[in-house]
N, C-alpha and C positions, 0 to 999 in steps of 0.2 A: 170763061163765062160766055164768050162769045161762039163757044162750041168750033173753035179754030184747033180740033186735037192734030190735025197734021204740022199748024205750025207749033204746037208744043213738043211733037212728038222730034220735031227738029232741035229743041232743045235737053234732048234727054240721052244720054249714053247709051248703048246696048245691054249694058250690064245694072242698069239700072236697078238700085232696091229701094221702095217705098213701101216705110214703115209705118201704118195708121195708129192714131192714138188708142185704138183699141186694140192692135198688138197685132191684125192681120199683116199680113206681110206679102206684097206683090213684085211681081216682075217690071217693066219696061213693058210689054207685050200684056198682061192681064190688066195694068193700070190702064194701059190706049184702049184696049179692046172696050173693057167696061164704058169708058167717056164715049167713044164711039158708038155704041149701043143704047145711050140714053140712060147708063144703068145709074150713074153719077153727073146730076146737073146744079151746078152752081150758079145762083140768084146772086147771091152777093158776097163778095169776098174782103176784105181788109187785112193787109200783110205787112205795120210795120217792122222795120228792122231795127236790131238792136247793136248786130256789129258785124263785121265781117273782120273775116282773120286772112289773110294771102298768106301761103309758103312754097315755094317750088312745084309750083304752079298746080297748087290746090287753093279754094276758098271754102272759108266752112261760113256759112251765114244763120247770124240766131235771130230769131224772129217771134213774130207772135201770127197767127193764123186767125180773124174772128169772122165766121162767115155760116152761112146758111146753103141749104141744097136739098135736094130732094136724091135719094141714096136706095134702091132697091125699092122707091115705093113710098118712101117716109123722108117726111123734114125733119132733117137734123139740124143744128144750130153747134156750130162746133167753139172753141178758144183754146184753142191749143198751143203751145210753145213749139216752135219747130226748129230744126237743126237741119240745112242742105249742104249737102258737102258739091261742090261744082270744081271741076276739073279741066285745066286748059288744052285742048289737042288740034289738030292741022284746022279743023272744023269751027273753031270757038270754042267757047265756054261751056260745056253741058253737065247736066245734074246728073251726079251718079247716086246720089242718097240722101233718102229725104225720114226725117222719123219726128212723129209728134206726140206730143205728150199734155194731156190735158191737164188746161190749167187750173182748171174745179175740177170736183171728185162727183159733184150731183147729175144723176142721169136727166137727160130731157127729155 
């Protein structure tokens, strides 16, 4: 929200996959480029969590996503369920996979 995509882009693996609730599917490298670009700007975000699972040094974290932005041009207002899977390496903690799934079915 604060448009800090370097320090996000320090929490994100290389092989990063983020899966939008409407099914596009980006890279590591098209999710940053796009933030960097203005092309996705987030106004307000809210992200409880629901649980986090630890196993041999993966976390899958399930959540809820409710947040607003402006997205190629248009406000969207999203509520999506999301699933991050985060992975521990020499680095920290970083996100290798993120997938949402919305939690209504009504377009906005």
């Amino acid at each position: 929200m604060n448009g800090d995509t370097e320090g996000f882009a320090l929490l994100c693996h290389p092989n990063l996959i983020f899966l939008h609730a409407t099914g596009e599917t980006e890279t590591r490298e098209s999710y940053l480029s796009k933030l960097e670009a203005g092309r996705y700007t987030y106004n307000r975000v809210e992200h409880p969590i629901h649980s986090i699972t630890v196993a041999d040094g993966t976390a899958v974290v399930m959540g809820d996503v409710i947040a607003e932005l402006n997205a190629e041009g248009k406000t969207i207002r999203l509520q999506n369920r999301v699933l991050a899977t985060w992975v521990q390496t020499n680095q920290g903690w970083l996100l290798v996979g993120h997938a949402g799934l919305p939690l209504d079915n009504r377009r906005r």
